[in-house]
C-alpha positions as CSV (number, residue, x, y, z in Angstrom):
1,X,-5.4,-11.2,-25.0
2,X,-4.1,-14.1,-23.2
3,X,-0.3,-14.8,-22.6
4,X,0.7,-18.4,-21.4
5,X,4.7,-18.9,-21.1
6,X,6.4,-21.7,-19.7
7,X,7.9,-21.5,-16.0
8,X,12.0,-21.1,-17.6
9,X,10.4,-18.5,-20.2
10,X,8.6,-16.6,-18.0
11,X,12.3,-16.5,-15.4
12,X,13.1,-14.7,-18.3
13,X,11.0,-12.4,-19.6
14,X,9.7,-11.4,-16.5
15,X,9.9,-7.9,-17.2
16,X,7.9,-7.7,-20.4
17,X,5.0,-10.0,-18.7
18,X,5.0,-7.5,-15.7
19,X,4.3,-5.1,-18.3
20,X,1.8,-7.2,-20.3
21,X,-0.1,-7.4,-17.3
22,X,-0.1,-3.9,-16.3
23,X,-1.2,-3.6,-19.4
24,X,-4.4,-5.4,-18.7
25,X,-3.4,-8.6,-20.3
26,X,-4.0,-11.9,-19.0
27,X,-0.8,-13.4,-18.4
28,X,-0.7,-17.2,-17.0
29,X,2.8,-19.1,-16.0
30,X,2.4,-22.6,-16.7
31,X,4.4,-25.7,-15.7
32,X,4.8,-28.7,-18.2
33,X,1.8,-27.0,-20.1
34,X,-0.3,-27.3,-17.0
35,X,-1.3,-23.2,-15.8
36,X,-0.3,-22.8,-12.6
37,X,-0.8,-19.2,-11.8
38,X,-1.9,-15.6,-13.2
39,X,0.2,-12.8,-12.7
40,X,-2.3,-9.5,-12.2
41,X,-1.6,-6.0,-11.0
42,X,-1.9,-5.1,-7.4
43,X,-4.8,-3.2,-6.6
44,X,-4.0,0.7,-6.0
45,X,-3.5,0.9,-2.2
46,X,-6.9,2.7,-0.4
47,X,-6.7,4.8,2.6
48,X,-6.1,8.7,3.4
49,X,-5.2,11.0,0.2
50,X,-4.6,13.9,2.6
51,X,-3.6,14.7,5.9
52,X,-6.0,15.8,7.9
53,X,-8.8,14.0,5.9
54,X,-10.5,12.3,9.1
55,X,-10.6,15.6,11.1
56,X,-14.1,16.3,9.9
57,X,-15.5,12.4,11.4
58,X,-14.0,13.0,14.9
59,X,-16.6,14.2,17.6
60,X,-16.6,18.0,18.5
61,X,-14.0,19.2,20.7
62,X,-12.3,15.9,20.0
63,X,-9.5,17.4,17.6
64,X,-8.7,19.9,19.6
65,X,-7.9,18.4,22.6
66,X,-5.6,15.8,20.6
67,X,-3.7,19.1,19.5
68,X,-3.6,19.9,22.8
69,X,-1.8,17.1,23.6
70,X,1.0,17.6,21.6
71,X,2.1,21.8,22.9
72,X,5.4,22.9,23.8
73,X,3.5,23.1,27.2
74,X,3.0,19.0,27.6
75,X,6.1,18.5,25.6
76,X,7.9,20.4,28.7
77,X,6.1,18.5,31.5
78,X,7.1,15.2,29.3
79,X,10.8,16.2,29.8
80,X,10.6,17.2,33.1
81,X,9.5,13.5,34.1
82,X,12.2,11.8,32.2
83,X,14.4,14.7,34.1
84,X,13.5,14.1,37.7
């Protein structure tokens, strides 16, 4: 279904179009009649689900020495610089 509202209509209802169009309606402001834009839902955001979830791409060894690189042992030597 397609919704077409006015510029001042759609100011106000803007809520119940937001809706519409999560909805999976077609929603188009218009301006003297004219349609100007579509208002659609943002795509769901990609990336990592979990932590960890690259671990298994990185080269072998490569994980551990980046774990390595953040024990109490470096973390001492770190504040022993900013100490001296």
């Amino acid at each position: 279904m397609v919704v077409q509202v006015n510029m001042l209509d759609a100011k106000s209802q803007l809520s119940r179009l937001v809706k519409a169009a999560l909805a999976g309606e077609e929603v188009i402001i218009a301006s003297y009649g004219s349609p100007q834009v579509k208002l659609v839902p943002c795509a769901a955001a990609g990336g990592l689900k979990q932590p960890g979830a690259l671990a298994a791409a990185l080269p072998d060894g490569l994980a551990a020495r980046v774990d390595a690189a953040f024990s109490e042992a470096v973390d001492q030597q770190v504040a022993q610089l900013f100490n001296s």
